[in-house]
C-alpha positions in Angstrom: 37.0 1.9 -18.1 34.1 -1.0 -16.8 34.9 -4.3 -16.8 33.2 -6.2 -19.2 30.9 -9.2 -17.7 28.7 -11.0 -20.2 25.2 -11.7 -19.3 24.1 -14.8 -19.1 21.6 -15.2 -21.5 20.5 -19.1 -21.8 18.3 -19.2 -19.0 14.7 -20.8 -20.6 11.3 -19.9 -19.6 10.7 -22.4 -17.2 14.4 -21.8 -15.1 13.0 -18.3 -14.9 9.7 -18.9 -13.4 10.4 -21.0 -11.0 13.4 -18.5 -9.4 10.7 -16.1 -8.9 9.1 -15.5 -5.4 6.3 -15.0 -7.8 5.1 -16.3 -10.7 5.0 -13.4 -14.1 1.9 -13.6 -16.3 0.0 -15.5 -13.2 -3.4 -13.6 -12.4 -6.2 -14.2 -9.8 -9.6 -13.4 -9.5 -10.2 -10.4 -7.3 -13.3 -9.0 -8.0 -16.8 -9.9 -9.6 -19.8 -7.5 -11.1 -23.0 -8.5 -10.5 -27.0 -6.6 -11.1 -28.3 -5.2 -13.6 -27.8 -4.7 -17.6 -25.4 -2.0 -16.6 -23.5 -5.1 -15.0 -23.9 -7.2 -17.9 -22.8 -4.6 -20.8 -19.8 -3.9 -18.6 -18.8 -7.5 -18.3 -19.8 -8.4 -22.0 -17.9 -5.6 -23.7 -15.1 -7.3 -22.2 -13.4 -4.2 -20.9 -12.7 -4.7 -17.5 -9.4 -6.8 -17.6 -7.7 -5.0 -20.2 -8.4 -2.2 -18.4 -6.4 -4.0 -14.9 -3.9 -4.7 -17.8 -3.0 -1.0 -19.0 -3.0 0.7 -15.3 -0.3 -2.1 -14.7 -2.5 -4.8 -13.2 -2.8 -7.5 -15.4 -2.5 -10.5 -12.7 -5.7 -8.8 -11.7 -9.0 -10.1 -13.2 -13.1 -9.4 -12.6 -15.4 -12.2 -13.1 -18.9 -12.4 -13.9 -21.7 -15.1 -15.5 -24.0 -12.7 -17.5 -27.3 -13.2 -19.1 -28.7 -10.9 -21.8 -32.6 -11.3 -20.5 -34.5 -11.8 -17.5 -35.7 -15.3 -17.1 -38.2 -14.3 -14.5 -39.4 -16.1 -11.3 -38.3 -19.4 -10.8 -35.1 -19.6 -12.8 -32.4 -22.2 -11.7 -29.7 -20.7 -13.5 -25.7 -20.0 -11.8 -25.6 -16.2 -13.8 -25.6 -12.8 -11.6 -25.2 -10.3 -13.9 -28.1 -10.4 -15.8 -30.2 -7.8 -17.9 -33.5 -6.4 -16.9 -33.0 -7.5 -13.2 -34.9 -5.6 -9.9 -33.4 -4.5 -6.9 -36.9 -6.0 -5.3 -35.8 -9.3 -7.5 -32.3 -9.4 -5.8 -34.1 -9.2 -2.3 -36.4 -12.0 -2.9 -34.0 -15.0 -2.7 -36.9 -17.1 -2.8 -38.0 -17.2 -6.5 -34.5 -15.4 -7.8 -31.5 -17.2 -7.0 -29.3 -13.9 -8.0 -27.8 -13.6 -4.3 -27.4 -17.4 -4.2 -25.8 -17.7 -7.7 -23.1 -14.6 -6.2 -22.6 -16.6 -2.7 -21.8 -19.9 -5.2 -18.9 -17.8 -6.7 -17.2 -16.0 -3.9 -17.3 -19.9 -2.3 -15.9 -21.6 -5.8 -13.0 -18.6 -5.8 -12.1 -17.5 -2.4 -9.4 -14.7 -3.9 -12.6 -12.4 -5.1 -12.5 -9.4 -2.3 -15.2 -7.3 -4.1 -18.7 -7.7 -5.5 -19.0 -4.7 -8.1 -23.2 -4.5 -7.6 -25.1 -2.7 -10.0 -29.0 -2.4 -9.2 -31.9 -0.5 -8.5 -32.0 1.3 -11.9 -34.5 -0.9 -13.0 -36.6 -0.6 -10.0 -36.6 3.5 -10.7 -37.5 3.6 -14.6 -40.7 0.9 -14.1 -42.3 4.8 -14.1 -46.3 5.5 -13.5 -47.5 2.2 -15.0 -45.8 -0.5 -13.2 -45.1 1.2 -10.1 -41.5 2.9 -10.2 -40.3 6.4 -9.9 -42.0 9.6 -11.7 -41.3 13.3 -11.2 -43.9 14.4 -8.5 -45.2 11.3 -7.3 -45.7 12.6 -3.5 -48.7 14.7 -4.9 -50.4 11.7 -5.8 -49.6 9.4 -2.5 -47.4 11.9 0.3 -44.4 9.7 0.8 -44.5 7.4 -2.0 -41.0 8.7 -3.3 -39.0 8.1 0.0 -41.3 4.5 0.3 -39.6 3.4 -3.5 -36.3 4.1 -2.4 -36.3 3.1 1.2 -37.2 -0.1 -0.4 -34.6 -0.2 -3.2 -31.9 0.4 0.1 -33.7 -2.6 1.8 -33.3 -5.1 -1.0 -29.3 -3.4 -1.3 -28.7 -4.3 2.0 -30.5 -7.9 1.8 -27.8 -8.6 -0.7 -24.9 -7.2 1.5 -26.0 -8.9 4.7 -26.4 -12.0 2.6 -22.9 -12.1 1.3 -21.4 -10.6 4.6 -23.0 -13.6 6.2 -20.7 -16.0 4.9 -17.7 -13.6 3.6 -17.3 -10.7 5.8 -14.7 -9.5 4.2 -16.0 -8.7 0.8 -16.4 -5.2 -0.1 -19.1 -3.8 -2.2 -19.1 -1.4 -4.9 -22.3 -0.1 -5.6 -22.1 1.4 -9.2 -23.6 4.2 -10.0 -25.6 5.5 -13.6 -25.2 8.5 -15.4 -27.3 11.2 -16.8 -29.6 9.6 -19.7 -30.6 10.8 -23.2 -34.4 10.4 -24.2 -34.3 12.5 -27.0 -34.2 9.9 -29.8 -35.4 10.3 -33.3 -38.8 10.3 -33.6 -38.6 7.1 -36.0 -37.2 4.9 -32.9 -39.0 6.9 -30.2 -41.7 4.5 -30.2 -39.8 1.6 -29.4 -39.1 3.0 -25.6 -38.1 6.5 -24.8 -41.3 8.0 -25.5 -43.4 5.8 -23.7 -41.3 5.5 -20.7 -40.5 9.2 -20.6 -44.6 9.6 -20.4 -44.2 6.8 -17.1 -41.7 9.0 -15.8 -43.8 12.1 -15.7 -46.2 13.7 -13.3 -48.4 15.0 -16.7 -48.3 13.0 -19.9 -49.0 15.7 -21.4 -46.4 18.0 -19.8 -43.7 14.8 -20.1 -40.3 15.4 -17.7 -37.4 17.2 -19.4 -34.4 16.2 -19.7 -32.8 18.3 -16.5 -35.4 16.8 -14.7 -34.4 12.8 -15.7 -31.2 14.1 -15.1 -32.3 15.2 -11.1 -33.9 11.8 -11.4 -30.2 10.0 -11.3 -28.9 12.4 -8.8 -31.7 12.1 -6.2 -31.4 8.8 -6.6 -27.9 8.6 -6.2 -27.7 11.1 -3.4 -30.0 9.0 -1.7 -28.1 6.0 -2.1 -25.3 8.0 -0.7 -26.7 9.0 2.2 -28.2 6.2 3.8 -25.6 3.3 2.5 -22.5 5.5 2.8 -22.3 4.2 7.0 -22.5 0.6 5.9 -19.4 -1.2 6.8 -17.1 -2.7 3.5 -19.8 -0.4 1.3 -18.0 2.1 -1.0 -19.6 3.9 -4.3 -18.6 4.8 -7.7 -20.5 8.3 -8.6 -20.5 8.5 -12.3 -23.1 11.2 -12.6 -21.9 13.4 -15.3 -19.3 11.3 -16.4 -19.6 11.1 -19.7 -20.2 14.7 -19.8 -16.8 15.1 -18.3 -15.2 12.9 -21.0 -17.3 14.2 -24.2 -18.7 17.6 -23.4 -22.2 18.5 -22.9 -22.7 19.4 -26.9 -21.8 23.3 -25.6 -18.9 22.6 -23.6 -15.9 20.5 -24.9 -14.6 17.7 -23.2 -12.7 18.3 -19.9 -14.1 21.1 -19.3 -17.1 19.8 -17.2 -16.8 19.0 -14.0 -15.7 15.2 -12.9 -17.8 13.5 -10.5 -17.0 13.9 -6.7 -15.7 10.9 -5.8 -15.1 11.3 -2.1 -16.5 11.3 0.7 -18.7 13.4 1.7 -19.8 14.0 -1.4 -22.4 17.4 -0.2 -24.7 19.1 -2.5 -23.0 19.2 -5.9 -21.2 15.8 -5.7 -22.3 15.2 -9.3 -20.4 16.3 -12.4 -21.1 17.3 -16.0 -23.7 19.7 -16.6 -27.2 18.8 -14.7 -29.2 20.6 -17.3 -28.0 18.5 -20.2 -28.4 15.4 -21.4 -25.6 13.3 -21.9 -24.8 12.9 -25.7 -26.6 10.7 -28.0 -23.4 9.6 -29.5 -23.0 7.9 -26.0 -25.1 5.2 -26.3 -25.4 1.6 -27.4 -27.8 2.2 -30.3 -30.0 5.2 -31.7 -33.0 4.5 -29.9 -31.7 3.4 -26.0 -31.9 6.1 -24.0 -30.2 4.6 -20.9 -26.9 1.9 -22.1 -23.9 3.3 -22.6 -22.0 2.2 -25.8 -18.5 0.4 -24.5 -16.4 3.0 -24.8 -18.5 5.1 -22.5 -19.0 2.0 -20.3 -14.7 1.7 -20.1 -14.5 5.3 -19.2 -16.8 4.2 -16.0 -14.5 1.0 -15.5 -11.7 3.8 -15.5 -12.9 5.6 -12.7 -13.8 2.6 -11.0 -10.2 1.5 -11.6 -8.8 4.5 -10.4 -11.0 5.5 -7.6 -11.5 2.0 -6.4 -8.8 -0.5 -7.4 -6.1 1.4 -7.7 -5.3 2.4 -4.0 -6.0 -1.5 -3.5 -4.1 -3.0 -6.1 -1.1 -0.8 -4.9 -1.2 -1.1 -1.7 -0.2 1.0 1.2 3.1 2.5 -0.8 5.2 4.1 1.8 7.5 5.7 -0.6 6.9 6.5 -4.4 10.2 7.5 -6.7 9.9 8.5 -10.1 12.9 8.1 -12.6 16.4 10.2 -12.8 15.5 10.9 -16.5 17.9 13.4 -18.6 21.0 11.0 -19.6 20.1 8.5 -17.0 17.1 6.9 -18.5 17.9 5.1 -21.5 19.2 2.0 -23.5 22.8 -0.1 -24.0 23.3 -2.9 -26.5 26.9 -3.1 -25.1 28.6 -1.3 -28.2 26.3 1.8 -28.2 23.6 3.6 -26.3 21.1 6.1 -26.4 18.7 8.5 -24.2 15.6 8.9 -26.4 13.7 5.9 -25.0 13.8 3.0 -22.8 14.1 0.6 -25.4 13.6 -3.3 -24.3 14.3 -6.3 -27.1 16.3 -6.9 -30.0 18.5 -4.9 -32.2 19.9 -7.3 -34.4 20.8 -11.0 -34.4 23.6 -10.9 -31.9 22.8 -7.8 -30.0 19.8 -6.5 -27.4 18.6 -3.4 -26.2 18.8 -3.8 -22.5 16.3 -0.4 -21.0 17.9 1.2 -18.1 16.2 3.0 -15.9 17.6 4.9 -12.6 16.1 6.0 -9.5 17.9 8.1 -6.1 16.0 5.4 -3.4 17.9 7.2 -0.3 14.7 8.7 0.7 14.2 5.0 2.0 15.3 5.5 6.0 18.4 3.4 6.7 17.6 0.5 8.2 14.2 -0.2 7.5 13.1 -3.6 5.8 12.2 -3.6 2.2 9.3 -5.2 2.1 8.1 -4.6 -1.5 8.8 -2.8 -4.9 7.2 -2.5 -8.0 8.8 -1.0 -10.8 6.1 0.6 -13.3 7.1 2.3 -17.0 4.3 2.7 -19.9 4.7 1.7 -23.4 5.4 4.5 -26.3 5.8 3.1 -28.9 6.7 -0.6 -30.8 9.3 -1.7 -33.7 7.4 -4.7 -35.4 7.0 -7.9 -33.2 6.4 -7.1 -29.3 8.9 -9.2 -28.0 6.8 -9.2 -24.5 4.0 -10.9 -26.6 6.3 -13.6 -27.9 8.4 -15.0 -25.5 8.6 -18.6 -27.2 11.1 -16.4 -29.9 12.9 -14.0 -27.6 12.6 -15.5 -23.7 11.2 -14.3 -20.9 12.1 -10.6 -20.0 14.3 -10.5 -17.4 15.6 -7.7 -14.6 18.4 -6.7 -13.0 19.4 -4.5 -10.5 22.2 -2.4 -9.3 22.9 -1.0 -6.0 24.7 2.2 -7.1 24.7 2.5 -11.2 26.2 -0.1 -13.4 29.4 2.7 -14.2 28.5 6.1 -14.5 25.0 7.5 -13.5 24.7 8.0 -16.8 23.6 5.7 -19.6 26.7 4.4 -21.3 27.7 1.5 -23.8 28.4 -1.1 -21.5 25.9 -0.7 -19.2 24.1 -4.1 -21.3 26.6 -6.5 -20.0 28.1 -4.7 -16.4 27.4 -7.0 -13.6 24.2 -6.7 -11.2 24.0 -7.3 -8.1 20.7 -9.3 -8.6 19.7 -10.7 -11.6 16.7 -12.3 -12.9 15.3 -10.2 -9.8 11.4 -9.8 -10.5 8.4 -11.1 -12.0 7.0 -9.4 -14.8 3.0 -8.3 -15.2 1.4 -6.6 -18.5 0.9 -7.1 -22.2 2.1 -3.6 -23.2 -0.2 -4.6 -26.2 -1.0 -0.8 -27.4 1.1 2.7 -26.5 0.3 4.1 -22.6 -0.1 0.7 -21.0 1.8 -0.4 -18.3 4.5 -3.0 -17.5 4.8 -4.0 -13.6 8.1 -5.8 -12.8 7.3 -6.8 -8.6 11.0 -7.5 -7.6 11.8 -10.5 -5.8 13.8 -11.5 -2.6 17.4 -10.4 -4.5 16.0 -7.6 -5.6 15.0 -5.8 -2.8 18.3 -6.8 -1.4 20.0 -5.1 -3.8 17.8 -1.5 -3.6 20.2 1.6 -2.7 18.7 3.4 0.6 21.4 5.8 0.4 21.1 7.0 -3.7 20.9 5.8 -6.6 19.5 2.2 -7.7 19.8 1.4 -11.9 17.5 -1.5 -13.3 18.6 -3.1 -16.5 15.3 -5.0 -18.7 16.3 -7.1 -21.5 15.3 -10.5 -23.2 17.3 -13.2 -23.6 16.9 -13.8 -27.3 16.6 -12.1 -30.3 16.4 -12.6 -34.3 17.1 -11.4 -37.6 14.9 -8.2 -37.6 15.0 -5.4 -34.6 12.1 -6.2 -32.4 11.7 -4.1 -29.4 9.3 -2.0 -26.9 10.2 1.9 -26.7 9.2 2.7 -23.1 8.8 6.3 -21.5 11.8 8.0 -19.8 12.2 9.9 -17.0 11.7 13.1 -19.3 8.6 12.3 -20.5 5.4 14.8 -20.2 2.0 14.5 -19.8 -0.3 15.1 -22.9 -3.8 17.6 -22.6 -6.2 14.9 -23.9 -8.6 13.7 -20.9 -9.8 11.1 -23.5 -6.3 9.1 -23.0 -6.8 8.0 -19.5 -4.0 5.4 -18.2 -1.4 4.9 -15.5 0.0 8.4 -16.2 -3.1 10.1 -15.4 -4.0 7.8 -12.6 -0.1 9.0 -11.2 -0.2 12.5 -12.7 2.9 11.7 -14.9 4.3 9.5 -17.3 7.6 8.6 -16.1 8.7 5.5 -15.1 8.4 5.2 -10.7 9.1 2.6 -8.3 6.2 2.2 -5.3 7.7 0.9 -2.7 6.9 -0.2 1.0 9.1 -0.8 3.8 9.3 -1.4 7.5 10.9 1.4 9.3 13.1 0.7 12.3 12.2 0.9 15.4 13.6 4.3 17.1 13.7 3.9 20.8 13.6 6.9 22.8 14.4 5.2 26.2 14.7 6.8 29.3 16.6 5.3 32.7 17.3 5.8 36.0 19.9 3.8 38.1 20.0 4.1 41.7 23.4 4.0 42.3 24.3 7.4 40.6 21.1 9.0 40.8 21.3 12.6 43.0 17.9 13.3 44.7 18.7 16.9 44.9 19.1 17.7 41.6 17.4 14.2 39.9 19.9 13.9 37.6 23.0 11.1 37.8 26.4 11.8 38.3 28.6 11.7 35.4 32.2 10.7 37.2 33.0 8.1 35.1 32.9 10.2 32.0 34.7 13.1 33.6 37.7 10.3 34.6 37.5 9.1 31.6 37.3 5.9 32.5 34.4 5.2 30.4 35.4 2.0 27.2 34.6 3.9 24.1 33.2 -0.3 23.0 30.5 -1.5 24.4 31.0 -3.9 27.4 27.5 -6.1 27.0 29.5 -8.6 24.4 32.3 -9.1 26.1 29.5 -10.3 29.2 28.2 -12.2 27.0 24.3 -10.7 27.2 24.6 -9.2 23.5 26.5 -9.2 20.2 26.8 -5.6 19.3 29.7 -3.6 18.0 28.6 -0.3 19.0 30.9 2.2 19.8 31.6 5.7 20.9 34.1 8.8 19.9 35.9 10.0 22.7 34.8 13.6 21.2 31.3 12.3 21.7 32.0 11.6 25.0 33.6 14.5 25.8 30.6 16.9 24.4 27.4 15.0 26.6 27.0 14.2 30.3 27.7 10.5 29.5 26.5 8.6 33.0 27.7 5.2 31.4 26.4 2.4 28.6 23.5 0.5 28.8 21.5 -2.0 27.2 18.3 -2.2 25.3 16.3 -5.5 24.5 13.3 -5.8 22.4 11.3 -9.1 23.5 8.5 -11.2 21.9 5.1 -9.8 22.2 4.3 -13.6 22.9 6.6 -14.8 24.9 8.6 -12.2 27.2 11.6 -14.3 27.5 12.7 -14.2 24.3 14.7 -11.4 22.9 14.7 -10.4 19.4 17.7 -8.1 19.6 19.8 -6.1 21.5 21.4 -2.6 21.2 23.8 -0.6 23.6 23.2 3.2 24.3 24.7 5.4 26.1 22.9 6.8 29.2 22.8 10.7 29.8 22.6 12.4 33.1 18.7 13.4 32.5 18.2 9.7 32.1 18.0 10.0 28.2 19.2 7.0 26.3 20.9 7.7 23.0 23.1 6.2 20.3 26.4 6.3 19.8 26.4 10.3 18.2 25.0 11.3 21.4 21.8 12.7 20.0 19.6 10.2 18.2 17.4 7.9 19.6 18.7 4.2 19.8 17.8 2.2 16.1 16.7 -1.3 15.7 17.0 -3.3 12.9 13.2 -5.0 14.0 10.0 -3.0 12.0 6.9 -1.6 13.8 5.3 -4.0 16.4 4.5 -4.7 19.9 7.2 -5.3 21.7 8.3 -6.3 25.5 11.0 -4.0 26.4 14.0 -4.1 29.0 17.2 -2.8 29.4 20.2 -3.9 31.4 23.5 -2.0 33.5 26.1 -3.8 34.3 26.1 -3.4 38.0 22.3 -2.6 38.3 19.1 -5.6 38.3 17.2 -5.1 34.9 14.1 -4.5 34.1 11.3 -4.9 31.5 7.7 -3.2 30.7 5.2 -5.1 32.2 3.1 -5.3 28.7 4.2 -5.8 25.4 3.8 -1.8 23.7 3.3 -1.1 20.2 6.4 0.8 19.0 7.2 2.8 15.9 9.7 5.1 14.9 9.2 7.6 17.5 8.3 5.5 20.6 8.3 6.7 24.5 9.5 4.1 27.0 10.2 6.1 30.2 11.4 3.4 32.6 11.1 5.8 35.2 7.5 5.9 35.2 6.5 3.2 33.2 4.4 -0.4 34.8 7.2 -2.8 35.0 7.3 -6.8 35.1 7.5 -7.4 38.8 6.1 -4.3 40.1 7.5 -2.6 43.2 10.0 -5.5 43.8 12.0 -4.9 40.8 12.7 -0.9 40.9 13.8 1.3 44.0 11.3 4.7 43.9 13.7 7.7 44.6 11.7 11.1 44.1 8.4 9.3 42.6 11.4 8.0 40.0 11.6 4.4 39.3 15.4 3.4 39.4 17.1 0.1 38.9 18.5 -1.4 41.6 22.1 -0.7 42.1 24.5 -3.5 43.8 24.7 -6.7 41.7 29.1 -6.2 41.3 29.3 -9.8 40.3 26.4 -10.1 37.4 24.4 -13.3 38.8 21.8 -11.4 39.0 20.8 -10.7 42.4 22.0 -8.8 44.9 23.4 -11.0 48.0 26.6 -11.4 50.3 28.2 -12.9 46.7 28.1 -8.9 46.1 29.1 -7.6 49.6 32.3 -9.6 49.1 33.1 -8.3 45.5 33.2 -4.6 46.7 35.4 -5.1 49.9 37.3 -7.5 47.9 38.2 -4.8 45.2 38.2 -1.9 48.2 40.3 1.0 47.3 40.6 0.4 44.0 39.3 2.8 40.4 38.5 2.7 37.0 35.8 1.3 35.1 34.8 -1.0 38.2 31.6 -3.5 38.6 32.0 -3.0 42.0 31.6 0.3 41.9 28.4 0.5 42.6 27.3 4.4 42.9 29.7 4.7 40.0 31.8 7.6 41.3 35.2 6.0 40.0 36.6 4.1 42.8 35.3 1.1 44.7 34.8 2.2 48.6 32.8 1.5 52.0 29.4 3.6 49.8 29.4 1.0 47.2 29.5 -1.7 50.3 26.6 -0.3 51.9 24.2 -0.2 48.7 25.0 -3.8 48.2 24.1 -4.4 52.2 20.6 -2.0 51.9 19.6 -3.9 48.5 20.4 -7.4 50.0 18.0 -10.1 49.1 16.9 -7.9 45.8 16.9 -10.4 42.5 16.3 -9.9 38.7 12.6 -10.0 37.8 12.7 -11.0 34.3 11.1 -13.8 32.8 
């Protein structure tokens, strides 16, 4: 039976915000479009940020200042996305101020990271009669093709080495175009296509066809390609064929079709769709433009950009993603009754909530690595009248909680609304879940992460504090959900390749030290290998002595069965030290030392484990009796790092290590721990002559304190620790 602990529910809006490490609902400016009409629709069909919104990004926004028609030379105006624009007019910042306006608004709103930059188009479709591209031109002027686009990548770069001037970091996403459609009724043909399908062919009178417009976009893309692709912070969006991948070809249905390449290198056939059709006339913004998209065929490119582009940047690098338990784990609780159908977030009646639960096994996490982020995602279903995420003012701000294990059983059970957490209100909460397959993001805050399992499962419980008279609630996907067979649906569950709710998460990993030390004192030049006496006497402290010397506070300790199964030469200790400052030490561990020099944990076989992530690190280590040591250079260390003392440059040089074989061996004779080696030490071992056991003096660490361990503390006289 589970104890019963009621939620606290009386936490307002403004209590919940400001416990958050973040702030829910707050968004930023990250990106901005600029160019051509392309630009423009894109920006003015107002698609880009609810697209961010239903992949789970809705803290995300684009930007733009668009203008419907080209002002020409001369204009004074702040807009950058504006309609009819030239590549050749982007590159002369003289009479345009297009680049300028674009420098004005990466200065005014330092978060934007990426100029979306959509020109050249126009440049390409002047045709015959004002100079652009046309299908043969080289037989009228040998060259005049590669001239037009050499100079279309020219006035590109002008506005990349403009901006990178100033903001260096700024990527660029040159967007591409799609196949066109010129074949519009002969009533509106007159208005443009037939004219400029005449500029845009060798012959009037044998005008291009519509495979050859279509080689138009890809020659013109594949040049772009080629010659912009090794342009530092420059990336591309192919969209050739696109459409045709979405709606068919008019033969072939939709899916069917190829999708653009969208990575890198693209070779010959990087386009999709079908290059001897036009894309649909259905496609565009009106019956006689051969060239706009409508804005459901522009969001379908703002998709792709989303997912090709923004995605793997709005995530981040995810070390780990987990998808939900599903079957009876994924479900709801209102505290007197449950169900498995849904996650189901809101109200069910006046005086009781639907509280989602969602579970997850985390123990692929690695013990002992630092959580450093996790976002829970789940998409919408379905809705039961209000959306209580779009009316917070009635039913709160949603809230999360998290359990390390399960709130009682793994699966979903009655009580599971009102069994304690161990973090509540533990995450910030992103997405309007306004229609069915958008995404919710809940980024979980410090107590959260705390309370993540690494060793199985973790349960999340997502509720709202109020409720009223009706049953007002969000029906989210479970872990047994399944993908539908409609490309035209594109969301998160695409983008992921299922519909289940996941956690992506990034951590730290601990350091693994694979140390290896050898001490002079037991060291055997015949066989390179160090005696193991005091483990054979067993004489060996199965705790570790460094705490009770007061140079660490450690609790490690050792089996006798362990020590019974390896060649245990004794314990030693392992520092990690500032990258910065080499006298500081972060943290210490004790290991024991094998005969081959290996330094492992306390099971004998695995390297030693920190609790510190992946950095650049001084390292030392320490034996009671011997003068430590320490890498002469910080080294970047991982889960797997080397550091072979007996070869490795150390702090001090020859001074600080006794060569035995070409092996690099810590000094052995420092019996009374002031570290250096000096009559003080001579006295301890004839002092404590005759004697055995687990001895400092014992300085060749054969068991018993004799005349040897005298003489290594006379040959080593005047030797001193040469740590900082």
């Amino acid at each position: 039976m589970k104890a019963l602990i009621p939620i606290i529910f009386l936490l307002c809006f403004t209590q919940f915000t400001l416990a958050q490490v973040c702030t829910s609902g707050s968004s930023e400016n990250i990106a901005l479009i600029a160019g051509d009409s392309w630009a423009q629709y894109m920006w003015d069909d107002g698609r880009y940020n609810p697209t961010f919104d239903k992949f789970g990004f809705a803290d995300k926004k684009m930007l733009a200042k668009s203008r419907s028609s080209n002002p020409g030379a001369g204009y004074t105006g702040d807009e950058y996305a504006i309609s009819g624009s030239l590549a050749i007019e982007w590159g002369d910042r003289t009479n345009y101020p297009w680049i300028d306006n674009v420098i004005n608004e990466l200065n005014a709103n330092p978060s934007i990271k990426t100029v979306v930059l959509s020109i050249g188009g126009n440049d390409v479709l002047a045709g015959k009669s004002e100079g652009g591209w046309y299908q043969d031109m080289d037989l009228d002027v040998p060259g005049s093709e590669l001239a037009l686009l050499n100079r279309i990548k020219s006035d590109i770069l002008t506005v990349v080495d403009a901006v990178h001037a100033l903001h260096p970091d700024v990527e660029f996403l040159l967007s591409s175009y799609d196949y066109t459609n010129f074949s519009v009724s002969p009533l509106s043909c007159w208005i443009y296509a037939c004219p400029k399908r005449e500029d845009l062919s060798y012959d009037p009178n044998n005008p291009i066809s519509d495979a050859g417009l279509n080689q138009m976009m890809i020659t013109i893309e594949t040049f772009r390609v080629n010659e912009l692709a090794p342009v530092p912070m420059v990336f591309f969006d192919n969209a050739i064929g696109l459409m045709h991948y979405y709606y068919g070809d008019g033969i072939n249905p939709p899916g069917t079709l190829p999708y653009p390449i969208q990575t890198l290198p693209y070779g010959a056939n990087f386009y999709g769709g079908n290059p001897d059709q036009p894309a649909l006339r259905s496609n565009f913004r009106s019956g006689f433009d051969p060239i706009h998209l409508d804005a459901d065929g522009y969001e379908y490119k703002i998709i792709n950009q989303t997912r090709t582009f923004f995605m793997p940047r709005f995530r981040g690098n995810v070390d780990l993603t987990v998808f939900s338990n599903g079957g009876v784990e994924d479900g709801w609780s209102t505290g007197n009754g449950h169900g498995n159908e849904a996650i189901r977030v809101g109200d069910a009646s006046p005086s009781s909530s639907y509280a989602g639960i969602i579970s997850f096994d985390t123990g692929d996490i690695p013990d002992g690595s630092t959580i450093d982020k996790v976002s829970l995602f789940m998409l919408r279903d379905g809705v039961m009248n209000v959306n209580p995420f779009s009316d917070q003012a009635t039913f709160g701000a949603p809230m999360l909680d998290v359990k390390k294990g399960t709130f009682g059983l793994a699966q979903v059970e009655d009580g599971d609304a009102n069994e304690a957490a161990d973090a509540v209100d533990a995450g910030c909460f992103y997405g309007s879940v306004s229609a069915n397959d958008y995404a919710l993001r809940i980024d979980l805050n410090a107590d959260g992460l705390a309370a993540i399992n690494t060793e199985g499962i973790t349960q999340f419980r997502v509720y709202f504090p109020n409720g009223n008279p009706d049953a007002d609630y969000v029906s989210f996907k479970g872990g047994n959900a399944v993908m539908d067979n409609d490309v035209t649906t594109e969301s998160l569950a695409e983008y992921m390749g299922s519909a289940k709710p996941f956690l992506d998460i990034q951590y730290t990993p601990p350091v693994q030290l694979h140390a290896k030390v050898a001490l002079e004192g037991p060291y055997n030049t015949s066989t390179n290998l160090m005696r193991t006496d005091l483990n054979t006497s067993n004489v060996i402290p199965t705790i570790e002595p460094y705490s009770a010397m007061g140079l660490h506070n450690g609790s490690e300790e050792v089996s006798p069965a362990t020590l019974a199964a390896f060649p245990v030469v004794d314990w030693v200790l392992l520092e990690l030290r500032d990258k910065t400052n080499p006298a500081t030490i972060l943290e210490t561990r004790a290991g024991l030392l094998l005969e081959n020099g290996d330094v492992k944990d306390v099971n004998g076989t695995d390297p030693v484990t920190f609790s510190l992530g992946d950095d650049s690190y001084y390292v030392a280590v320490r034996h009671r009796n011997h003068l430590a040591v320490m890498t002469l250079n910080a080294l970047p260390l991982t889960a797997g790092s080397v550091v072979d003392f007996r070869t490795a440059s150390i702090f001090g040089g020859s001074n600080a290590v006794n060569t035995l074989n070409g092996v690099q061996a810590l000094w052995a004779g420092d019996a009374n721990v002031d570290t250096s080696i000096d009559a003080g030490d001579r006295s301890e071992t004839w002092n404590l002559r005759n004697t055995t056991g687990y001895l400092m003096s014992d300085c060749n660490m054969n068991g018993s304190c004799e005349a040897s361990d005298r003489s290594i503390t006379w040959n080593n006289r005047n030797k001193s620790i040469q740590l900082p």
